[in-house]
DSSP file (Angstrom, degrees, kcal/mol; ACC not computed):
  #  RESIDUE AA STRUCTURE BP1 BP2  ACC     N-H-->O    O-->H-N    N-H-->O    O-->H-N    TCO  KAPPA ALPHA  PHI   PSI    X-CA   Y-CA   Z-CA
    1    1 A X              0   0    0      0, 0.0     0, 0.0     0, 0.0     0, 0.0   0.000 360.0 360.0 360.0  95.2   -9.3    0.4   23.7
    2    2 A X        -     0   0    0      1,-0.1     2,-0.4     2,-0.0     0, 0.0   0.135 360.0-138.9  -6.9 146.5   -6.3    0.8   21.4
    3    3 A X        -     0   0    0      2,-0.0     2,-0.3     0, 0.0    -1,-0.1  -0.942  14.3-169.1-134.6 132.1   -6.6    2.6   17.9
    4    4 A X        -     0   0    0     -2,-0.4     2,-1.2     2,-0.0    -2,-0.0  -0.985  13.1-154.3-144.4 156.2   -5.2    1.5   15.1
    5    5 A X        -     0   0    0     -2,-0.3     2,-0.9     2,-0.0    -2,-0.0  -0.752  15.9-175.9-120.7  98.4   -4.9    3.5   11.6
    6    6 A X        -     0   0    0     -2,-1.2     2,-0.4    67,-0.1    69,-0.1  -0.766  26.1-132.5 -96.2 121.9   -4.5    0.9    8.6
    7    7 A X  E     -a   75   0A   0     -2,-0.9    69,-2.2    67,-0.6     2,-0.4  -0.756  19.2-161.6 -83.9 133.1   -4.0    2.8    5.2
    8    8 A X  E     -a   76   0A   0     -2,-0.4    69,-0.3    67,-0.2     2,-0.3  -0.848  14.9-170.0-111.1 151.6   -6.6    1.1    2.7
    9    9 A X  E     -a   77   0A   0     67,-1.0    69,-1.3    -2,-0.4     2,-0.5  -0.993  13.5-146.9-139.0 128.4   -5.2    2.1   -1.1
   10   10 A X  E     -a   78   0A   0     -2,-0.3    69,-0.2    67,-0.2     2,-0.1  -0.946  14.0-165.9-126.8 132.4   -7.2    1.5   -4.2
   11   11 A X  E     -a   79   0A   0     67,-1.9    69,-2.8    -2,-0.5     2,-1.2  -0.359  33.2-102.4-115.6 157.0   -5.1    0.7   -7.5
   12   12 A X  S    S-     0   0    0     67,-0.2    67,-0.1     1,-0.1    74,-0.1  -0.416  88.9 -50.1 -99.4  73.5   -6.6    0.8  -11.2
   13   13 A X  S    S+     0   0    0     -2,-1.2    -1,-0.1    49,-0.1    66,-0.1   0.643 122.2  91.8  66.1  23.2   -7.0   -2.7  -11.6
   14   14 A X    >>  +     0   0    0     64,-0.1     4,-3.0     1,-0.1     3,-0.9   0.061  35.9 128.9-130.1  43.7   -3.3   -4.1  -10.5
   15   15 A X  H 3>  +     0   0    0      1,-0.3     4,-3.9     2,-0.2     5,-0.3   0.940  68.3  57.6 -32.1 -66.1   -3.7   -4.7   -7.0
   16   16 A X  H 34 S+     0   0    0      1,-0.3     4,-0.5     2,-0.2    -1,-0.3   0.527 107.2  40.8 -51.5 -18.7   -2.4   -8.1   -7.3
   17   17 A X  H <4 S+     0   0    0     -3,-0.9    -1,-0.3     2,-0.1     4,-0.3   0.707 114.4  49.3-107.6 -20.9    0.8   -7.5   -8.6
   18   18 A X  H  X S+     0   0    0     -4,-3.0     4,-4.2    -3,-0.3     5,-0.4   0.795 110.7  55.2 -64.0 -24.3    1.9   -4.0   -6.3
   19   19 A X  H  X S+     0   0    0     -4,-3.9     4,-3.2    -5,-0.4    -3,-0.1   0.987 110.4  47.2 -83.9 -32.0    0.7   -6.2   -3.3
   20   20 A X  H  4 S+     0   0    0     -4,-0.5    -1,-0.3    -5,-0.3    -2,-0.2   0.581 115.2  50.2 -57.3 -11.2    3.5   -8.8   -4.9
   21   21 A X  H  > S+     0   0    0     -3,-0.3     4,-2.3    -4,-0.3    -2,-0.2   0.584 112.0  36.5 -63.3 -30.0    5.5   -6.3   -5.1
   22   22 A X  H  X S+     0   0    0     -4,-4.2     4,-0.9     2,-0.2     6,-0.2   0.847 102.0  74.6 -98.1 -26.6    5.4   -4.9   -2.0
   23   23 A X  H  <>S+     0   0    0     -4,-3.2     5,-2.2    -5,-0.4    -1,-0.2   0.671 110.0  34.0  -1.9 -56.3    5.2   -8.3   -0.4
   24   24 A X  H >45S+     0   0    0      3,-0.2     3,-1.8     2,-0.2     2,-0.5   0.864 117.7  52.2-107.7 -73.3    9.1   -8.6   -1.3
   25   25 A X  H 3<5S+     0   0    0     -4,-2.3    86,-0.3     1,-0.3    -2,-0.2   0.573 117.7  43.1 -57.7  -0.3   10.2   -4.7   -0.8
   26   26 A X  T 3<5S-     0   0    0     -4,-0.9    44,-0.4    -2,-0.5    -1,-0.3   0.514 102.4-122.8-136.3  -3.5    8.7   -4.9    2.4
   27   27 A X  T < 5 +     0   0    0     -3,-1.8     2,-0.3     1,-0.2    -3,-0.2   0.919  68.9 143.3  82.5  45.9    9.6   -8.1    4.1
   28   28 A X      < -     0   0    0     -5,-2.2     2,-0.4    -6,-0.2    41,-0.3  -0.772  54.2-124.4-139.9-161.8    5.6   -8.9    4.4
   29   29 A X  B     -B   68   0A   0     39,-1.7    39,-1.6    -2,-0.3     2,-1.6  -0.808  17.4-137.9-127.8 127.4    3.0  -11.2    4.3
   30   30 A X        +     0   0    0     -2,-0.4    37,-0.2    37,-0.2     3,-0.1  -0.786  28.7 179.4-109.3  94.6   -0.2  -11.0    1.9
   31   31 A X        +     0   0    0     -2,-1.6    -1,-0.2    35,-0.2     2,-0.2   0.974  64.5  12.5 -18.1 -88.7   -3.1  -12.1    4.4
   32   32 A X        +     0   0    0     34,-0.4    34,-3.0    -3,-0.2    -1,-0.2  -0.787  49.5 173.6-124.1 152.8   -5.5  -11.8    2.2
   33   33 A X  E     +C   65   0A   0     -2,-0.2     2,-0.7    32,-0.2    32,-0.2  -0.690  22.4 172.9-156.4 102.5   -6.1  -11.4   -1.5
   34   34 A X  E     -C   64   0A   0     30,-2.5    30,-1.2    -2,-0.1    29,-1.2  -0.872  12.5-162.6-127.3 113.2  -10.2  -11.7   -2.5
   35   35 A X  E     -C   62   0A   0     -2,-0.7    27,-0.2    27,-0.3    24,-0.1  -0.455  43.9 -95.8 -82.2-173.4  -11.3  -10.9   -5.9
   36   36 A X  S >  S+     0   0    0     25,-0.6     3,-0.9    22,-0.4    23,-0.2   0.608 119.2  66.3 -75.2 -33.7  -14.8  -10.2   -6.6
   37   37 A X  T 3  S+     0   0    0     24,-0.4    -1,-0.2    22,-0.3    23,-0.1   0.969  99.0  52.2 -72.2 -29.9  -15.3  -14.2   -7.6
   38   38 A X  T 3  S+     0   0    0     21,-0.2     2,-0.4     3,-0.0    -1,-0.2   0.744  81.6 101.7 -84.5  12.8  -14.7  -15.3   -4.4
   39   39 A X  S <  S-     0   0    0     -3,-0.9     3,-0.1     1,-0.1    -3,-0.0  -0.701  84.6 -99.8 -75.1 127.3  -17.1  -13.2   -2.8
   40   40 A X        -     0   0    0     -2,-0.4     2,-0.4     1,-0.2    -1,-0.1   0.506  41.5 -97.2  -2.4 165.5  -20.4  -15.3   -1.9
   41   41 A X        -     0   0    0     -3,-0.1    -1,-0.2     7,-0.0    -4,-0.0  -0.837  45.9 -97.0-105.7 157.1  -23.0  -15.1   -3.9
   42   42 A X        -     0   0    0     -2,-0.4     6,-0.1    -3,-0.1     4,-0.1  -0.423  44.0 -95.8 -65.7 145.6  -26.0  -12.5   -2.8
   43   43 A X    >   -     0   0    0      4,-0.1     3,-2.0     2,-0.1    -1,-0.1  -0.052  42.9-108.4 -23.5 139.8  -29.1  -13.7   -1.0
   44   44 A X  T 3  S+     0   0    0      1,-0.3     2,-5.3     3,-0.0    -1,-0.1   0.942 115.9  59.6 -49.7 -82.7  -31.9  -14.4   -3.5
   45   45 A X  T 3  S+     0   0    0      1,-0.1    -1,-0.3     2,-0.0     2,-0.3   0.332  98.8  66.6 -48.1  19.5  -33.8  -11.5   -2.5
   46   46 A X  S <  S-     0   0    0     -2,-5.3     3,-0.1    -3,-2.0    -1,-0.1  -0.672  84.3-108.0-163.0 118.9  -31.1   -8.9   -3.2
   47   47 A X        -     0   0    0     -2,-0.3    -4,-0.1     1,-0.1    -2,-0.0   0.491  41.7-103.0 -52.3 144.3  -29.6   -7.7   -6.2
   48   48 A X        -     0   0    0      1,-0.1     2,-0.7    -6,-0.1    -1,-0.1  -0.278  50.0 -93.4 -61.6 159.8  -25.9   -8.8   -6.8
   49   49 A X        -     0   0    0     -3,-0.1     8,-0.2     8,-0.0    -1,-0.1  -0.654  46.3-178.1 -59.0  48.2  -23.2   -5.8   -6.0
   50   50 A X        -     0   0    0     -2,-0.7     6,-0.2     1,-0.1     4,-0.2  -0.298  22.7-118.2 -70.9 129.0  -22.4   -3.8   -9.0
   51   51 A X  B  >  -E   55   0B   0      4,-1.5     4,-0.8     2,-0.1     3,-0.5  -0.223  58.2 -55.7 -66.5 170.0  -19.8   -0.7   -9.1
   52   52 A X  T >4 S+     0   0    0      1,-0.2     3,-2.2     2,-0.2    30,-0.1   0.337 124.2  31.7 -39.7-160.5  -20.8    2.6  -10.0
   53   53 A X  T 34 S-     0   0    0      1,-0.3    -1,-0.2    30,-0.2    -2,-0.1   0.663 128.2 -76.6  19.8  18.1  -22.6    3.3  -13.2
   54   54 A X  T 34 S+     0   0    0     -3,-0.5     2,-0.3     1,-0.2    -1,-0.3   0.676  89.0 132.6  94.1   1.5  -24.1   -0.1  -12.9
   55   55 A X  B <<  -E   51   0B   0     -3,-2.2    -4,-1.5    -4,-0.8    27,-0.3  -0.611  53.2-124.4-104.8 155.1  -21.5   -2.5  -13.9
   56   56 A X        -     0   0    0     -2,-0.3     2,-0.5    -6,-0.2    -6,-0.1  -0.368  28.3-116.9 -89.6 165.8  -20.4   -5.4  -12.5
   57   57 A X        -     0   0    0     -8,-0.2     4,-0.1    24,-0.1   -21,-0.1  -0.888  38.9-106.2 -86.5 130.3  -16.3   -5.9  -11.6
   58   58 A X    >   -     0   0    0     -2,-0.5     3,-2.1     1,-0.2     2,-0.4  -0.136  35.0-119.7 -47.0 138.2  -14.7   -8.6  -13.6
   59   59 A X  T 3  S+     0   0    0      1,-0.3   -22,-0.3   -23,-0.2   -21,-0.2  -0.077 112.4  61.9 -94.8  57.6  -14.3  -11.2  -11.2
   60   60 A X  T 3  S+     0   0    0     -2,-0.4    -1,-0.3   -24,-0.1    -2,-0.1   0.000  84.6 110.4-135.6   3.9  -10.6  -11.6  -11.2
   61   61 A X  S <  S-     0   0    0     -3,-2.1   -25,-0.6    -4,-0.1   -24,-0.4  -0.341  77.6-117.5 -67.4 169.5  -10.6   -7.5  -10.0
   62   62 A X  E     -C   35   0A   0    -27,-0.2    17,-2.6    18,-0.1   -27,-0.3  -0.996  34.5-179.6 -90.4 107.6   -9.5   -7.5   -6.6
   63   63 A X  E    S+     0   0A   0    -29,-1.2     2,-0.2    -2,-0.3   -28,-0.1   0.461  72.4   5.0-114.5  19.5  -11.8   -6.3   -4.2
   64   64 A X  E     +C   34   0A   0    -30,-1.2   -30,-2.5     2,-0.0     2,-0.3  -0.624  55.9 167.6 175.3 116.0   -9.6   -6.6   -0.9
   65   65 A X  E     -CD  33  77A   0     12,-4.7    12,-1.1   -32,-0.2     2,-0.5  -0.948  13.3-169.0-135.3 145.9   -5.9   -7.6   -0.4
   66   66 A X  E     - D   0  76A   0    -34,-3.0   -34,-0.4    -2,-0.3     2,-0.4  -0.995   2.0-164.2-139.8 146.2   -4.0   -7.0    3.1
   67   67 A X  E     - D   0  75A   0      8,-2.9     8,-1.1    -2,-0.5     2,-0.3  -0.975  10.5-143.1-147.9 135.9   -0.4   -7.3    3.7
   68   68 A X  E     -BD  29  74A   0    -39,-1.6   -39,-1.7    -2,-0.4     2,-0.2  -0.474  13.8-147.4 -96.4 158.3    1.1   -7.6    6.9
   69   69 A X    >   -     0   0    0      4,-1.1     3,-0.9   -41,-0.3     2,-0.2  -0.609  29.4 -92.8-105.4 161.6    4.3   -6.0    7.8
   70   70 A X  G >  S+     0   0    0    -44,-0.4     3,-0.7    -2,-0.2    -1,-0.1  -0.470 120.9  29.4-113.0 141.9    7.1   -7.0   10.1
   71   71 A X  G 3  S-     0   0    0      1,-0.2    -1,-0.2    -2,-0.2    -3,-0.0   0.498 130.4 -85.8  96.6 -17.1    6.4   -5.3   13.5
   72   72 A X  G <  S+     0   0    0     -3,-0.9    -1,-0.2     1,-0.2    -2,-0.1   0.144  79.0 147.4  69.5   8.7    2.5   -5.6   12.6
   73   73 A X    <   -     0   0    0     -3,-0.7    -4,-1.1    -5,-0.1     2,-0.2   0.135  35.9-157.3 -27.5 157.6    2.1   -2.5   10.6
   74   74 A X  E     - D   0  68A   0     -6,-0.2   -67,-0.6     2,-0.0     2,-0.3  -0.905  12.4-159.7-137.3 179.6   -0.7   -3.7    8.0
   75   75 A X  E     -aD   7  67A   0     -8,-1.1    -8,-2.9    -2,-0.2     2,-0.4  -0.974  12.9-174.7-147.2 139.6   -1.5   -2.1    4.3
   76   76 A X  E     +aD   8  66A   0    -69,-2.2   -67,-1.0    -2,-0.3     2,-0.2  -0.987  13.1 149.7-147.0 133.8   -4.8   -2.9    3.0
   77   77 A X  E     -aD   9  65A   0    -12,-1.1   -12,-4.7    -2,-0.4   -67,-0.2  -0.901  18.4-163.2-144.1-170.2   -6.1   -1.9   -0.8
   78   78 A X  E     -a   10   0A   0    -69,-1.3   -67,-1.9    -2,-0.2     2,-0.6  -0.828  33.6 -82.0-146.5-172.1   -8.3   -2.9   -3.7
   79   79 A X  E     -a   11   0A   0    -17,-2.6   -67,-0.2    -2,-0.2   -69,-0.1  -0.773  50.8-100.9-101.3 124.3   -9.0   -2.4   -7.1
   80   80 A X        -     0   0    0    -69,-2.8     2,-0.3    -2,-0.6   -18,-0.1  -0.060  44.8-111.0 -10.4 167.9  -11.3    0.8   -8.4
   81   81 A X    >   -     0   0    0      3,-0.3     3,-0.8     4,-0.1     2,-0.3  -0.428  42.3 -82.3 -93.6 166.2  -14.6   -0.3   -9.1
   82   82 A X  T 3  S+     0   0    0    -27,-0.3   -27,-0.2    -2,-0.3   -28,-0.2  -0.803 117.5  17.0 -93.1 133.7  -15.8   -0.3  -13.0
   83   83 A X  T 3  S+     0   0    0     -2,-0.3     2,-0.4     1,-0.2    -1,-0.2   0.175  97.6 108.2  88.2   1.0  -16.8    3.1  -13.8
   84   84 A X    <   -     0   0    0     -3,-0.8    -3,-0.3   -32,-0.1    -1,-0.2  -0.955  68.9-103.5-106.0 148.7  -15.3    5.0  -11.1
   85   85 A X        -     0   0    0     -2,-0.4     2,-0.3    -5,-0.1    -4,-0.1  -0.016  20.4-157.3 -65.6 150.6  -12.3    7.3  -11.7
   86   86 A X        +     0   0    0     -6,-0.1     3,-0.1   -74,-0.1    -1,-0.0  -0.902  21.0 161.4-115.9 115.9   -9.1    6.9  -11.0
   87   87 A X        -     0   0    0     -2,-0.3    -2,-0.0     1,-0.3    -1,-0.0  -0.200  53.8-104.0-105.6  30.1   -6.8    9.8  -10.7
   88   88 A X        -     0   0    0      1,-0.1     2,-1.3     2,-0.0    -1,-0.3   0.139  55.4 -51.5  56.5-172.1   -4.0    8.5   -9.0
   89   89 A X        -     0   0    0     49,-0.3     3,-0.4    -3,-0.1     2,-0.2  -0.652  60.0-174.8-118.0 116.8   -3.2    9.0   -5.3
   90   90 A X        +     0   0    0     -2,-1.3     3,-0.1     1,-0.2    -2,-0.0  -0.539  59.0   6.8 -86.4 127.7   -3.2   12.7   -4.3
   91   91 A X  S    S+     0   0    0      1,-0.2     2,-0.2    -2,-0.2    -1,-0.2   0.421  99.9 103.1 101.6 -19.9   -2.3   14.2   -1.1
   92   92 A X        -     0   0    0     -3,-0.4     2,-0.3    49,-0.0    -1,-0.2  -0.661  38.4-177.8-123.8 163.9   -0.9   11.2    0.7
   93   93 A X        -     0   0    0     -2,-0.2     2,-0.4    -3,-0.1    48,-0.2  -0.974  21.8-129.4-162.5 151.4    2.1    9.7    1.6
   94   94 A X  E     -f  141   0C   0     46,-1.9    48,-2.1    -2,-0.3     2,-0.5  -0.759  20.2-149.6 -93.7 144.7    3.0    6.6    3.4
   95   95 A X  E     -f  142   0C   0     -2,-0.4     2,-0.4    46,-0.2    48,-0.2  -0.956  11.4-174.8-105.8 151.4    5.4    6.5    6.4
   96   96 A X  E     -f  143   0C   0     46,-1.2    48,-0.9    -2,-0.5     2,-0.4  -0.921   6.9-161.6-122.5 142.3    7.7    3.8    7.3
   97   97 A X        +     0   0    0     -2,-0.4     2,-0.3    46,-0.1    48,-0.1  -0.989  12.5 177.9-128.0 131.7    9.9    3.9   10.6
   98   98 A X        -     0   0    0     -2,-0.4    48,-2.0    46,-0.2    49,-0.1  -0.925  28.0-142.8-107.6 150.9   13.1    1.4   10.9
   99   99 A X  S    S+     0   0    0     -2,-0.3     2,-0.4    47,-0.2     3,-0.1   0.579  85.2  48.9 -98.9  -5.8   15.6    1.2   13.9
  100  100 A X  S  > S-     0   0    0      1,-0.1     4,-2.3    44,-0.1    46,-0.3  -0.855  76.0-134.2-114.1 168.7   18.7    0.6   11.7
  101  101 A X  H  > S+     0   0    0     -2,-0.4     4,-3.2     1,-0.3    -1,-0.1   0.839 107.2  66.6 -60.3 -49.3   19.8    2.3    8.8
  102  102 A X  H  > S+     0   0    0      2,-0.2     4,-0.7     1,-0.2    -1,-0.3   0.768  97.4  49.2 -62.4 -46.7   20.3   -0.5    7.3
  103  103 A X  H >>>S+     0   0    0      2,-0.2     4,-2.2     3,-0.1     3,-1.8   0.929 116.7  50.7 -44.3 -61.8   16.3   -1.5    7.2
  104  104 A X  H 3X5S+     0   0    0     -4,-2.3     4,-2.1     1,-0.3     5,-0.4   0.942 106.2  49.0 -56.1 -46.3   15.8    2.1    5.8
  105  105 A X  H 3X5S+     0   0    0     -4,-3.2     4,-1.5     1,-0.2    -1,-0.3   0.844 114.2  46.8 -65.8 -20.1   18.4    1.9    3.1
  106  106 A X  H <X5S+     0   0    0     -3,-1.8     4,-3.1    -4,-0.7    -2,-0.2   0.963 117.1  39.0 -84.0 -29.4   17.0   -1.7    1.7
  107  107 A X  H  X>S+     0   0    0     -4,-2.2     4,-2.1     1,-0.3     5,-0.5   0.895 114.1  58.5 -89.3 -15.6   13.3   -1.0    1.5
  108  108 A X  H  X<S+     0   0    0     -4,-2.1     4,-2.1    -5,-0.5    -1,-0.3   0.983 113.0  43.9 -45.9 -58.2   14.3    2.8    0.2
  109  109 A X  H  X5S+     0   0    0     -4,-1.5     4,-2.1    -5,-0.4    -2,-0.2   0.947 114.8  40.9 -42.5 -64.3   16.0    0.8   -2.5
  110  110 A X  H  <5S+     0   0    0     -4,-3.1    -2,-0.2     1,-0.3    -3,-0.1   0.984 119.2  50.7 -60.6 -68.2   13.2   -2.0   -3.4
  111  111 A X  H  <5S+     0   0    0     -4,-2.1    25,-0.5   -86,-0.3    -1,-0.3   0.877 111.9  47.2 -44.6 -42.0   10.6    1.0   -3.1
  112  112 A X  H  <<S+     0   0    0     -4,-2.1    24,-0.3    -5,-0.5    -2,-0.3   0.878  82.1 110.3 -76.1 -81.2   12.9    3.4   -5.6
  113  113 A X  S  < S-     0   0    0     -4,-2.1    23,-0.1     1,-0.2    -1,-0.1   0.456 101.4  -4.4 -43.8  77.6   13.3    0.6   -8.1
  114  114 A X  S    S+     0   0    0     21,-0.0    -1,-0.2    22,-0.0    -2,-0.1   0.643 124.6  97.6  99.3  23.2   11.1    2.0  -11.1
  115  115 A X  S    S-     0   0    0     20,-0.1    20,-0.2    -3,-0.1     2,-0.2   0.079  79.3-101.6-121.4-151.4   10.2    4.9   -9.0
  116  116 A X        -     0   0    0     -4,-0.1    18,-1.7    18,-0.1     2,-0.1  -0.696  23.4-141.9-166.6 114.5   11.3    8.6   -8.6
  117  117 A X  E     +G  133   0C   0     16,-0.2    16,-0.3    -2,-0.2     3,-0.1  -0.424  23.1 173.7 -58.2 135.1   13.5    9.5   -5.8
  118  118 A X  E    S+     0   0C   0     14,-3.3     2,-0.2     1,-0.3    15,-0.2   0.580  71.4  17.2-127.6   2.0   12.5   12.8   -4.6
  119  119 A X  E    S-G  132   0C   0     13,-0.8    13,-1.2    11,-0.1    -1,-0.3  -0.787  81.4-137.0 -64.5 112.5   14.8   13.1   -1.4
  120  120 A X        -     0   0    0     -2,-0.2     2,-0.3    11,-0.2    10,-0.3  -0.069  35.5 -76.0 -68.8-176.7   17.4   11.1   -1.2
  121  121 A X  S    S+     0   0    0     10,-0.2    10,-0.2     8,-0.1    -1,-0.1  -0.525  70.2 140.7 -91.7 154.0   18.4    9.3    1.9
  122  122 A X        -     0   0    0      8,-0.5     2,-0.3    -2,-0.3    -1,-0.1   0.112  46.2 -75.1-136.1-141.8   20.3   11.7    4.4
  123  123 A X        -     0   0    0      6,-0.2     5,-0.2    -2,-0.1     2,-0.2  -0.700  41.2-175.7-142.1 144.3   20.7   12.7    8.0
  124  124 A X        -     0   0    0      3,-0.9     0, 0.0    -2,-0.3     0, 0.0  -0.714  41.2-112.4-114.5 171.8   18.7   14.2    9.5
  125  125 A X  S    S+     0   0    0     -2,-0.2     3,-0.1     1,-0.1     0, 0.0   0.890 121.9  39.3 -90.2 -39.1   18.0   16.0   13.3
  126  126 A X  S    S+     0   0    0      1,-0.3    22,-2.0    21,-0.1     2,-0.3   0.792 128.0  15.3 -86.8 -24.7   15.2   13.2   13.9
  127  127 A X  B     -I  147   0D   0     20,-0.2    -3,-0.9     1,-0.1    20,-0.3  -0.953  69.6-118.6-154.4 141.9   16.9   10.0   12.3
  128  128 A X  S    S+     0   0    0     18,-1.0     2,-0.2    17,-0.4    19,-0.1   0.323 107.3  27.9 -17.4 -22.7   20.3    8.9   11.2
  129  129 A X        +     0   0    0     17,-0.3    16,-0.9    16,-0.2     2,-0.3  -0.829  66.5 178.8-177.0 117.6   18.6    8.5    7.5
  130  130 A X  E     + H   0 144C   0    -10,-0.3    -8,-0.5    -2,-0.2     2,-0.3  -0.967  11.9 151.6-145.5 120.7   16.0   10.2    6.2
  131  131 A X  E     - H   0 143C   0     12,-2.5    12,-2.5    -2,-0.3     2,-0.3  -0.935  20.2-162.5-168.4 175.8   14.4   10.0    2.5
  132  132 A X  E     +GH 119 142C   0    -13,-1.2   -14,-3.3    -2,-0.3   -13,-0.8  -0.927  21.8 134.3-137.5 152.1   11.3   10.3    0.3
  133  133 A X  E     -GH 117 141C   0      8,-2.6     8,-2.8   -16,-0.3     2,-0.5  -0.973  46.2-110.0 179.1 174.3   10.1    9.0   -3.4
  134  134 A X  E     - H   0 140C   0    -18,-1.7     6,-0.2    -2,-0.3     4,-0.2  -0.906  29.9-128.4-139.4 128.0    7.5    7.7   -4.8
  135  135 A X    >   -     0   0    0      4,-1.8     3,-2.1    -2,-0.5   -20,-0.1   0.033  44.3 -85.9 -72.2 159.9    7.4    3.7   -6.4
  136  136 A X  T 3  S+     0   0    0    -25,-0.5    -1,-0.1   -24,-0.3   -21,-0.1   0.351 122.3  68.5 -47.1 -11.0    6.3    2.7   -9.7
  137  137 A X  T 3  S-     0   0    0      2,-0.0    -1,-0.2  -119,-0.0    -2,-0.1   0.102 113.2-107.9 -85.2   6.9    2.9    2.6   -8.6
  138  138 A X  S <  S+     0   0    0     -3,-2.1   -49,-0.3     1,-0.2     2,-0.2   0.448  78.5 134.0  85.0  13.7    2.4    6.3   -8.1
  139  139 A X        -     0   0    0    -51,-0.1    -4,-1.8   -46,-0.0     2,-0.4  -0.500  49.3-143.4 -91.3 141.8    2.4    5.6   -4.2
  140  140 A X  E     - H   0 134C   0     -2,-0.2   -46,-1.9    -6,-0.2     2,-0.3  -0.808  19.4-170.2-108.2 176.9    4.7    8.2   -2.4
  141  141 A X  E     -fH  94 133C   0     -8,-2.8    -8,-2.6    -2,-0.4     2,-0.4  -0.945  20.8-153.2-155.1 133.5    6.8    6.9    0.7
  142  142 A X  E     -fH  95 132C   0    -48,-2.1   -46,-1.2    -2,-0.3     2,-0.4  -0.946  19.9-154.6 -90.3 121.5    9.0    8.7    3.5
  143  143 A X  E     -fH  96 131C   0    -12,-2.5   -12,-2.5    -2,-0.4     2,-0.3  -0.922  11.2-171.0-107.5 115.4   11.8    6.1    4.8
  144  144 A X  E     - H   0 130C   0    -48,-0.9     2,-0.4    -2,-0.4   -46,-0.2  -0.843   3.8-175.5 -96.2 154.5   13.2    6.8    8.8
  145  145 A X        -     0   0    0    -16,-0.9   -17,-0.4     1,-0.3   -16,-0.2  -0.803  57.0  -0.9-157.1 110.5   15.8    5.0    9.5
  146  146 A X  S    S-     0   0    0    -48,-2.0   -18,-1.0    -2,-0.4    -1,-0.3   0.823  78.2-136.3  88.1  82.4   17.5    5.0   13.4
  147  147 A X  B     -I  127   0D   0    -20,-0.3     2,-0.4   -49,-0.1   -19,-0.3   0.064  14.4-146.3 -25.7 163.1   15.2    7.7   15.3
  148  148 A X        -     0   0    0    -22,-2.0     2,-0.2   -21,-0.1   -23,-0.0  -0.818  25.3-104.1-152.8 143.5   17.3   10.0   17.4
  149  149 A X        -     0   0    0     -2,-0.4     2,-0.9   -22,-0.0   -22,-0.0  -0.446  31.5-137.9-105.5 120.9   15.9   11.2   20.4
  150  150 A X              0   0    0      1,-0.2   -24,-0.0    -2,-0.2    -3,-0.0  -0.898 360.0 360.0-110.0 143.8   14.5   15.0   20.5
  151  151 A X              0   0    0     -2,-0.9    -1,-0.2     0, 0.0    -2,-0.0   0.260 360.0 360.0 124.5 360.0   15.0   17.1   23.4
């Protein structure tokens, strides 16, 4: 059985407009995009779904959005929940692989647009074009672009 590793990302109530963003910087497809109204409603016998501290999420929050990616990569987030923190995204970093340079340099671009470059793009010993920043949505991103063969 295959394994596959989707990064799920959760936004402080602007799902809907990074996943339109990234939609266009990323050449991809938004699958899905389910607020909290479209979700069914609960079985009588069991109390509707609240986020922490007890409160419900407006239902125009997002509570699952996927966007598919050229190649079939997917990206999958939602919006915080009412009453749990958000503290931005710590620790992580997204990778992206291209086989031209040319792929690397546009979505480097779109991604940097409002952003903060923190490598540019380079050469490197593993790919032709190498660089890192992090978009206007506090998400950070590594760009390859052209692998080169090691050994």
């Amino acid at each position: 059985m295959a394994t596959t590793l989707t990064p799920y990302l959760s936004f402080p109530g602007n799902t809907r407009a990074v996943f339109a963003d990234y939609a266009q910087a990323l050449g991809g497809k938004i699958e899905a995009m389910l607020s909290h109204g479209d979700m069914p409603p609960p079985p009588a016998d069991q109390t509707p779904p609240e986020g922490c501290a007890g409160m419900a999420p407006p239902a125009d929050a997002i509570m699952h959005a996927c966007l598919s990616l050229p190649g079939g990569a997917m990206l999958m987030a939602g919006d915080v929940p009412p009453g749990m923190p958000f503290d931005g995204m710590k620790g992580v970093m997204l990778a992206l692989q291209y086989d031209t340079v040319a792929e690397a340099e546009r979505a480097f671009a779109a991604l940097a647009d409002g952003g903060t470059v923190t490598m540019p793009l380079s050469p490197t010993f593993w790919a032709k074009t190498f660089g890192m920043l992090t978009d206007r949505h506090g998400v950070s991103w590594a760009i390859n672009g052209e692998p080169i063969a090691l050994g």
